[in-house]
KOLDREN-679127 format. One record per residue: residue in one letter; x, y, z of N, C-alpha, C, O, CB in turn. Coordinates in steps of 0.1 Angstrom, whole numbers, plus 5000, padded with zeros to 4 digits. Each point is the difference from the previous one (the first is absolute). Glycine has a CB too. Layout:
BEGIN
AXYZXYZXYZXYZXYZ;...
END
This chain:
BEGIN
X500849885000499250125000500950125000501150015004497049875008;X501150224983501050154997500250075010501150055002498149984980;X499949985025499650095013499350015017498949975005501350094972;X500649975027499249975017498850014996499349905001502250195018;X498249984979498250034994500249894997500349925009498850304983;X500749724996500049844997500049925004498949935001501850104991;X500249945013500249865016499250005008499449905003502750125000;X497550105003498650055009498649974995499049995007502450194999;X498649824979498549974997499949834997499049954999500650314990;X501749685012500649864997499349925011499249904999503150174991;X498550005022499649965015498449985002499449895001502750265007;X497549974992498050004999499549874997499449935007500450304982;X500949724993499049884999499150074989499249934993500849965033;X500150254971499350054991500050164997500350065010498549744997;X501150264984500250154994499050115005499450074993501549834985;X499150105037499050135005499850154999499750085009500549775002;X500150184976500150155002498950024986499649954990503450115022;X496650074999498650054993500350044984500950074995498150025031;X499949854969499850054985499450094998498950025007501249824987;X500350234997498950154993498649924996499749924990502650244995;X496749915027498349944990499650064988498949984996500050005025;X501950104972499250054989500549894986499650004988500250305023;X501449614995500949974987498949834994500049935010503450195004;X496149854980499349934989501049835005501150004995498250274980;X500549645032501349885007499949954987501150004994498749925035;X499550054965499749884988500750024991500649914995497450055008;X502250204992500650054989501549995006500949944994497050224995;X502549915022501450035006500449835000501149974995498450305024;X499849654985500449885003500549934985500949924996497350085026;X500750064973500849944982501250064996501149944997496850054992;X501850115012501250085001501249985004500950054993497850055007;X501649845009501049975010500549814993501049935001497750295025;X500449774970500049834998500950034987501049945000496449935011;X502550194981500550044988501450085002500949924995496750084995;X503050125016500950045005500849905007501150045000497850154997;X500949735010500549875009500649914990501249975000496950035018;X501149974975499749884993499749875008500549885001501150234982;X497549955021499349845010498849984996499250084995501849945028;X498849854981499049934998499049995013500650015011501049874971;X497450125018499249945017499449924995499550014989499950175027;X500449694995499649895002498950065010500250105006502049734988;X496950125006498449925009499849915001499649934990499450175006;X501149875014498749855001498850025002499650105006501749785003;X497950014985498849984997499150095019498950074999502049634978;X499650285034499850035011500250185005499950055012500749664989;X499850344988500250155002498950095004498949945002502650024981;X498550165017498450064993499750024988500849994991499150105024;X499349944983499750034985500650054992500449944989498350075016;X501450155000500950084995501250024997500450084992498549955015;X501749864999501249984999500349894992501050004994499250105026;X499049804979499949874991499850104985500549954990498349815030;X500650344978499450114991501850054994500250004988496750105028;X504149934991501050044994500949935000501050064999498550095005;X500649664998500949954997500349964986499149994991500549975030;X502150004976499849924986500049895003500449934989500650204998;X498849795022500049855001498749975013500250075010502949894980;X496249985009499449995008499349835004499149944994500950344999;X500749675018499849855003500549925015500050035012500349984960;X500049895020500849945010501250025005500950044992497949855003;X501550095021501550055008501049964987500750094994498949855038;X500549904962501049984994500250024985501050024993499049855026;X498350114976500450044987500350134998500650034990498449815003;X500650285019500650124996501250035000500550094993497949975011;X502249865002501550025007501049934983501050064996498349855041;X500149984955500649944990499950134990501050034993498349705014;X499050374991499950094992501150085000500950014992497049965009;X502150135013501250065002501749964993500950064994497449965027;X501549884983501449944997500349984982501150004994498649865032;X499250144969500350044982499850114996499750004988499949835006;X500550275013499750145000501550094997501049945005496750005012;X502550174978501350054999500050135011501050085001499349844971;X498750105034499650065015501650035012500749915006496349914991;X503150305001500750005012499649955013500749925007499950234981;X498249925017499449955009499050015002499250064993502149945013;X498649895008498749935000499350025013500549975011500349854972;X497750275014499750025012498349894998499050014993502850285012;X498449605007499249905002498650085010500250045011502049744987;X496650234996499050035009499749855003499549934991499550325000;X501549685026499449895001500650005013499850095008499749804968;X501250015027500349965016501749965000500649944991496549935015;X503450185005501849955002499949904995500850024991500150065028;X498749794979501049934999499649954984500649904995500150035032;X498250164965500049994988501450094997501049974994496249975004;X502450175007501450094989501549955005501050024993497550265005;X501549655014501349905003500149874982500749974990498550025049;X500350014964499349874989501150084983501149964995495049975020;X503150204981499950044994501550074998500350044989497049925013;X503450065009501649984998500649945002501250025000498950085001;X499549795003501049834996500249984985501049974995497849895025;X499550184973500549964986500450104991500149984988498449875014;X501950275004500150154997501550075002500250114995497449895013;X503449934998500850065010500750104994500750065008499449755004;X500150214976500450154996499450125001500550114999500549774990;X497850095012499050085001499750105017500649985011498549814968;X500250295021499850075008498649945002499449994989502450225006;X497649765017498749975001499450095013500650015011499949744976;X498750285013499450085008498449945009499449924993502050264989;X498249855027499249995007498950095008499950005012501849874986;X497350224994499850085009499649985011499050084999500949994988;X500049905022499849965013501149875006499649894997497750204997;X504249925015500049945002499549875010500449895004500750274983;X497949945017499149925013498849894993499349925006500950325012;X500049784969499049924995500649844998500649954991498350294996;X500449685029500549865001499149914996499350024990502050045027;X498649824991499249854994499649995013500750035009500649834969;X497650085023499949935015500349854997500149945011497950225000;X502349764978500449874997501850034998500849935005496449984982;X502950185007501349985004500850045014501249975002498750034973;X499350085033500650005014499749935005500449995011499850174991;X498949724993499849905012501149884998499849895005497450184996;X504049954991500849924995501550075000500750034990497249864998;X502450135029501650124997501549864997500249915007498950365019;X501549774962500949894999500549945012499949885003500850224977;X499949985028500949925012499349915007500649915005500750264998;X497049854998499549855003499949914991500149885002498850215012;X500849964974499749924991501449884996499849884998498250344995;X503549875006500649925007500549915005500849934994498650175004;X500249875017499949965012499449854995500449905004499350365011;X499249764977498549934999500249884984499549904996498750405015;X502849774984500749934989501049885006500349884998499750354989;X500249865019501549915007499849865002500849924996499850265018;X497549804996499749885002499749894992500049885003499650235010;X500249954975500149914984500950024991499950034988498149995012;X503249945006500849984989500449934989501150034994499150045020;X498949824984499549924985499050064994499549934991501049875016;X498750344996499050064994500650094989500950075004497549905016;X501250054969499950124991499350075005499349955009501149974973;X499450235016499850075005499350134990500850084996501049805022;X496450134978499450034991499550125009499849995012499849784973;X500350355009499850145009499450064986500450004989501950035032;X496350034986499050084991500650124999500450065010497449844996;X502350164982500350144995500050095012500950075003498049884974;X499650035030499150125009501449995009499749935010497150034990;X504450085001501150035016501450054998500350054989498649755021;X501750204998501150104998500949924990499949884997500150255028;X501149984970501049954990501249905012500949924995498850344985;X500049775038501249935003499149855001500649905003501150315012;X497249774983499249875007500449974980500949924998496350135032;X502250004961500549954991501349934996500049914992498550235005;X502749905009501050045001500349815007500949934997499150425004;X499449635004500149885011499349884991499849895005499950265020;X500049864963498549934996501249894985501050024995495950265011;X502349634995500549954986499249994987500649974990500749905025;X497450164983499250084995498750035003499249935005502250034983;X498550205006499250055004498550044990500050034988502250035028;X496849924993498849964988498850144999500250105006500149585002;X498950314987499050074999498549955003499849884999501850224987;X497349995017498549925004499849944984499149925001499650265022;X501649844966499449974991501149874997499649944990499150315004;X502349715011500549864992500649935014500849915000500150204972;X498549965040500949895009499949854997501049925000498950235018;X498649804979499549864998501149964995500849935005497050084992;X502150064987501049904991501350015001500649904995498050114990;X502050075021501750025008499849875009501049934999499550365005;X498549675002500249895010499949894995500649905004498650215012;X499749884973499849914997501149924990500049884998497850225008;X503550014987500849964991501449955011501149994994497650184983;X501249825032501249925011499549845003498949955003501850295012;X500449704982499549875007499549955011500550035011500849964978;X497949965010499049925007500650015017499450065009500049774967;X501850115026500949955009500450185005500050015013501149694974;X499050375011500650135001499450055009498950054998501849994982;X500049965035499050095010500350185000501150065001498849705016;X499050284983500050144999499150075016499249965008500950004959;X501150195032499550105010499050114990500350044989502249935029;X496750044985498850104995500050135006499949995012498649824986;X501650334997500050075012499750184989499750014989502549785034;X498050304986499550015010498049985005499650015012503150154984;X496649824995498550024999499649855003500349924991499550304990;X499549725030499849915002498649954997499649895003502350155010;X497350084980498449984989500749944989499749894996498750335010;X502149844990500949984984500449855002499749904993501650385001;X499649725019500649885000499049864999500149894994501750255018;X497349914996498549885001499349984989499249914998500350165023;X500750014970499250004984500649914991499549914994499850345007;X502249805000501149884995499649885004499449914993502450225010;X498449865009499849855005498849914998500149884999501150205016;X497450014984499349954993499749944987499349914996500650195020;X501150034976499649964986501449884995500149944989498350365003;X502649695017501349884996499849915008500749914999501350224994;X497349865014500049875011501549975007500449895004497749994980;X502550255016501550015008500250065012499750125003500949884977;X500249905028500050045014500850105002501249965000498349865007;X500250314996501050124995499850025016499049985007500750144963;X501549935033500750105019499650114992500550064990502249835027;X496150134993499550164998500450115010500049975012498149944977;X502550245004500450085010498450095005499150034993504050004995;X497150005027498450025006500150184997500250085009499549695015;X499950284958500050115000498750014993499349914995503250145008;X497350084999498649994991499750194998500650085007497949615007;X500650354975499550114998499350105001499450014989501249885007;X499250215011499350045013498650014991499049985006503050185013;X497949874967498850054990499549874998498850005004502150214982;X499549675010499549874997499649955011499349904998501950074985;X499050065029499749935013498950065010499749965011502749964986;X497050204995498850015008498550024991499250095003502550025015;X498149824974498849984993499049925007500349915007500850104974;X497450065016499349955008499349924995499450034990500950115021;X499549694998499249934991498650025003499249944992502649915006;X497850225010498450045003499750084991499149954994500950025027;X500250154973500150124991500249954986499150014991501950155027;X500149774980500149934991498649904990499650004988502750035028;X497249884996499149984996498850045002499249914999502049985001;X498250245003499250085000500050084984499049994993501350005034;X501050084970500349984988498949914987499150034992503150005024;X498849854989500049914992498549984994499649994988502549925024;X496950095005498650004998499350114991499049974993501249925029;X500450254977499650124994499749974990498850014995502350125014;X500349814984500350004989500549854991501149974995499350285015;X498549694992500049864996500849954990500749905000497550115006;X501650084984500749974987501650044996500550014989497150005006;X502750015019501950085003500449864996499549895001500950325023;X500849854972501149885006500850065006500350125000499849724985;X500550055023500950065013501449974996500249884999497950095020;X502950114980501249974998501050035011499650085008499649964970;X502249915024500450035011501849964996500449914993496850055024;X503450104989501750014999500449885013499650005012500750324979;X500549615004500649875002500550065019500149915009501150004958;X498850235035500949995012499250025013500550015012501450094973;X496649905011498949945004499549915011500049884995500350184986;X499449945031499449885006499649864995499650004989500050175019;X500449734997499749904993498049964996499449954991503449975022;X496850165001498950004998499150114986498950004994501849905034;X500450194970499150114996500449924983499350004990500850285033;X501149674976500249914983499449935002499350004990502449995001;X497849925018499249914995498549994994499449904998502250055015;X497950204986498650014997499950104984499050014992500349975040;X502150084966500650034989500249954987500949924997499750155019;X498449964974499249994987501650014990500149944990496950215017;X503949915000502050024991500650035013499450085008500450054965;X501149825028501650025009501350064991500649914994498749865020;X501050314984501350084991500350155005499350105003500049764974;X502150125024500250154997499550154997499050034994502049815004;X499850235008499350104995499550024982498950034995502350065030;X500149904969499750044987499149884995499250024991503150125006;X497949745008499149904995498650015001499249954992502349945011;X498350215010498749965000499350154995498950045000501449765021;X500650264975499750154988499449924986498950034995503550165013;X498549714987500249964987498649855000499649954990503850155009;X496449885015498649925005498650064993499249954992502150025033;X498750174984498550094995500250024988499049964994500450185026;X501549914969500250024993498949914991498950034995503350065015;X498849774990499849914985498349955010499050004993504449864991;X496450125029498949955005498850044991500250104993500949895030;X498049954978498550074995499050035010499050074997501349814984;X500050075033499250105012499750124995499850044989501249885028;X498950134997499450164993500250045017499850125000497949854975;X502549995035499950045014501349905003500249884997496950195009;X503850025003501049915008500050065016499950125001501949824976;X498349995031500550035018501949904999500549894999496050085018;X503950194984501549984998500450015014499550085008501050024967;X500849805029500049965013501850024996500649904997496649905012;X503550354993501250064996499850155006499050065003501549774975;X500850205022500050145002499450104990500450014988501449925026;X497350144991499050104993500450094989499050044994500049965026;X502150034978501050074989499749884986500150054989502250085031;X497449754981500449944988498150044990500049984988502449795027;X496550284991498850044994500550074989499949974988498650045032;X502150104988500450094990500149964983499350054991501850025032;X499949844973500449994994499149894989500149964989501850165027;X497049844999499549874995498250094992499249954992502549815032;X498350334982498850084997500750074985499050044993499950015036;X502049984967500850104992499849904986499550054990502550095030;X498549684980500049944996498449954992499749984989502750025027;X497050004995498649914995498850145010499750015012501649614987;X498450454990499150115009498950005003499450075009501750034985;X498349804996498849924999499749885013499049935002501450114971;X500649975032499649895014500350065013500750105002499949694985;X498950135024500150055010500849945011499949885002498150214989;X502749985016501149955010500050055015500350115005501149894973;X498349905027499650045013501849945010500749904998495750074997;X503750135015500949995008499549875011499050015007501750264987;X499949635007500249915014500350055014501150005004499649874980;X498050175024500350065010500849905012499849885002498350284990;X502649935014500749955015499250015010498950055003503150014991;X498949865013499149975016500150185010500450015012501049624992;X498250464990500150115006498850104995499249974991503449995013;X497550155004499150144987499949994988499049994993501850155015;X500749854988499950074986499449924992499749905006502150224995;X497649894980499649994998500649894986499449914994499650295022;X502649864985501049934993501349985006500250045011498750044971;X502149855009500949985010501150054990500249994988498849825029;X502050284996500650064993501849975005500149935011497450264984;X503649854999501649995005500150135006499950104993501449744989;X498850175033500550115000501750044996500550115000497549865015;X502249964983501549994998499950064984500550104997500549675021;X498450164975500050034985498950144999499550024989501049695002;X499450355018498950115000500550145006499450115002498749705001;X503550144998500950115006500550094987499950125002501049725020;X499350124970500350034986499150154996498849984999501549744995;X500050375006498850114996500650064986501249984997497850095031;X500350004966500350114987501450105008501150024996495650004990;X503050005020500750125009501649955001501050064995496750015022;X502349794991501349945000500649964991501250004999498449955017;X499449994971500749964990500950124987501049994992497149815017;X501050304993500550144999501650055005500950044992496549985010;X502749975010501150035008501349904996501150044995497050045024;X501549804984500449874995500850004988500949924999497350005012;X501450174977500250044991501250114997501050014993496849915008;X501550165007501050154999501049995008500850094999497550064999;X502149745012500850015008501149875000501149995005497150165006;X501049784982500649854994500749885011500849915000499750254978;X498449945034500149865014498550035003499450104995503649905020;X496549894995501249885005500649894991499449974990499450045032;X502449914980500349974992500449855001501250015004499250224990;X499349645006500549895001501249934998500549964990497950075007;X502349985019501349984999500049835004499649985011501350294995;X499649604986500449905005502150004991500650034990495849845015;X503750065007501449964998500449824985499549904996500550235038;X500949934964500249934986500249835007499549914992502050344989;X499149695031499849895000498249975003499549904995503550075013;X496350124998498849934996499349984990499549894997500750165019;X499750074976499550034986500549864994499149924997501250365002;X501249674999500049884993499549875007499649904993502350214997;X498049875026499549945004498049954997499549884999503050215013;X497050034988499150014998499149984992498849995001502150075008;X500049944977500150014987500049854993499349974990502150265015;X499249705002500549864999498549944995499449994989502950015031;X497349964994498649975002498550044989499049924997502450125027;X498750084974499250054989500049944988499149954994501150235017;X501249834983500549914991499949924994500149974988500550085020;X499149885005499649824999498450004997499549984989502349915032;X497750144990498750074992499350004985498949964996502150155020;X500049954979499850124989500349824992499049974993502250405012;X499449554996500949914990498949904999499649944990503050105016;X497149955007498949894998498850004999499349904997501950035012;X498150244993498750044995500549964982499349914995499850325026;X502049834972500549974988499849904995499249974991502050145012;X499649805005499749804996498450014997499550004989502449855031;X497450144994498449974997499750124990498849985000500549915025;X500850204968499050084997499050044998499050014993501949985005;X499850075022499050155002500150074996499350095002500549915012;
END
C-alpha cells in the first residue's frame, strides 16, 4: 500500500470515507472499472444492484475461472472472503479486491484450519475432499477440492476402497453419502442460511401454492431435501426454472438468487423459502455487507485487497486442479 492513509483503510476491513451524494455511483463505478481496468465479479447472492453492474455474474468458482481469462488488472469480487481468496489463488498476478473485508461465511468459520488440522491427523489413510465454500488455508490442506454441483461425481470417480474426509459442510456431506452410498468422515460444519428453513412455513407454502415445485441447494438439511421436487446448486437450480415448464417455484437458497431467476423467466413466479424466524426470506448477512457505496470506494481506492502468501496460493491451488482434471475426464 502507498500510504498510512492506506494501510489504515486496510486495517478497517473496508473504505469508510464519505462520498459526494450528488456524484451518479453506477456511472462513477463504470467509470472507474474502465480507468482500472477491472473487472467485478457478483455472485448470484449480491443485491440487485449490484448483480445489475457486474461483468460476470454466478458462481464463487466459476467466477473466479472467468476472472482468470480475463486481461483485467484487477479484480474486485462482490461476494464473500474466501471467494475473492479463491479468486487469487487462480489469479495471483492479479490485484484482487474485496469490498468489504468483513464480508465472511458462517460455513467457512465453522471450519478454522488448525482444527481442521488436528481432525485430519486422525485419518491418515483418508484423502481429504474440501467444498469450494472455505478458506484458501483449509483448501491448502485438502487433496481435492469440490463444488455443490459435482461433489457426487468427484466421489463417485475414486475407488470404491478409498476412504475419504468430507468437509467443511456436513449437509453437503450427507447428500453425498446418500447419493454414493459412501462412508465419508464428515467435518461437523454447516451454513447459517441453509440451516434455518422452516419446515412448517414451508409447507404452508407448499399448501398455497400446490402447483410449486420446491427446489432446494444441496447444503440444506436432510429433511428439508428430502421433500424437494430438484437438489442442485445454485446455478443449477437457475438453469432448473429455466428449461422447467412449471410456472411457480418455492426456492429453498439464499434470496439474491430470485433475482436473476425472475430476470431469466419473468413469466413465472418465485417465491422465497422462509426461515425459522420473522423474516420473510432468507438472506447472507455476510453477502449483504457489499453495498454500491463500498464497491465504489473499493474502486477508487483499490483496497481492501487480498493478500495470501505464495506457499499457500500454490498449496491451494494444487487441490483445485485436481478438481478441474477430473470434472474434465467426466465431462462436466
Amino acid at each position: 500500500m502507498n500510504t498510512v492513509f492506506e494501510r489504515d483503510l486496510q486495517a478497517k476491513g473496508f473504505i469508510d470515507v464519505a462520498i459526494d451524494p450528488t456524484i451518479d455511483l453506477v456511472e462513477e463505478i463504470n467509470r472507474l472499472k474502465q480507468e482500472k481496468n477491472a473487472v467485478i465479479l457478483a455472485h448470484y447472492y449480491q443485491e440487485s444492484e449490484i448483480q445489475d453492474l457486474a461483468d460476470y455474474i454466478g458462481d464463487s468458482l466459476g467466477l473466479s475461472q472467468q476472472a482468470a481469462k480475463t486481461d483485467a488488472d484487477v479484480i474486485v469480487f462482490a461476494g464473500v472472503h474466501f471467494m475473492a481468496e479463491t479468486a487469487k489463488i487462480l489469479s495471483p498476478g492479479k490485484k484482487v479486491l474485496l469490498p468489504d473485508l468483513k464480508a465472511g461465511c458462517s460455513l467457512s468459520d465453522s471450519c478454522p484450519p488448525h482444527l481442521f488440522a488436528k481432525f485430519k491427523e486422525q485419518y491418515p489413510d483418508h484423502l481429504v475432499i474440501t467444498y469450494v465454500n472455505c478458506t484458501a488455508e483449509l483448501k491448502a490442506l485438502s487433496d481435492i477440492v469440490c463444488t455443490s454441483s459435482n461433489a457426487v461425481q468427484i466421489v463417485e470417480s475414486l475407488p470404491e476402497d478409498q476412504k475419504i474426509i468430507f468437509g467443511p459442510d456436513r449437509n453437503l456431506g450427507d447428500y453425498v453419502k446418500r447419493k454414493t452410498g459412501r462412508d465419508l468422515v464428515l467435518w461437523n460444519g454447516a451454513c447459517m442460511v441453509h440451516e434455518i428453513f422452516s419446515q412448517e412455513r414451508i409447507d404452508a407454502l407448499k399448501a398455497e401454492y400446490p402447483g410449486a415445485k420446491f427446489i432446494a441447494h444441496p447444503e440444506c438439511e436432510e429433511h428439508i431435501l428430502a421433500q424437494a421436487d430438484y437438489v442442485g446448486s445454485t446455478s443449477g437450480m437457475l438453469k432448473f426454472t429455466i428449461e422447467d415448464p412449471s410456472q411457480t417455484y418455492i426456492v429453498a437458497t439464499e434470496s439474491g438468487i430470485l433475482y436473476q431467476m425472475q430476470k431469466a423467466s419473468p413469466h413465472k413466479t418465485f417465491i422465497p423459502a422462509p426461515p425459522n424466524n420473522a423474516c420473510a426470506c432468507n438472506d447472507c448477512p455476510h453477502m449483504k455487507l457489499n453495498t454500491l457505496e463500498k464497491l465504489y470506494n473499493c474502486l477508487y481506492y483499490k483496497q481492501p485487497e487480498i493478500i495470501l502468501s505464495e506457499d499457500v496460493i500454490a498449496r491451494a491451488r494444487r487441490p483445485i486442479e485436481r478438481m478441474l482434471e477430473i470434472s474434465a475426464r467426466l465431462g462436466l
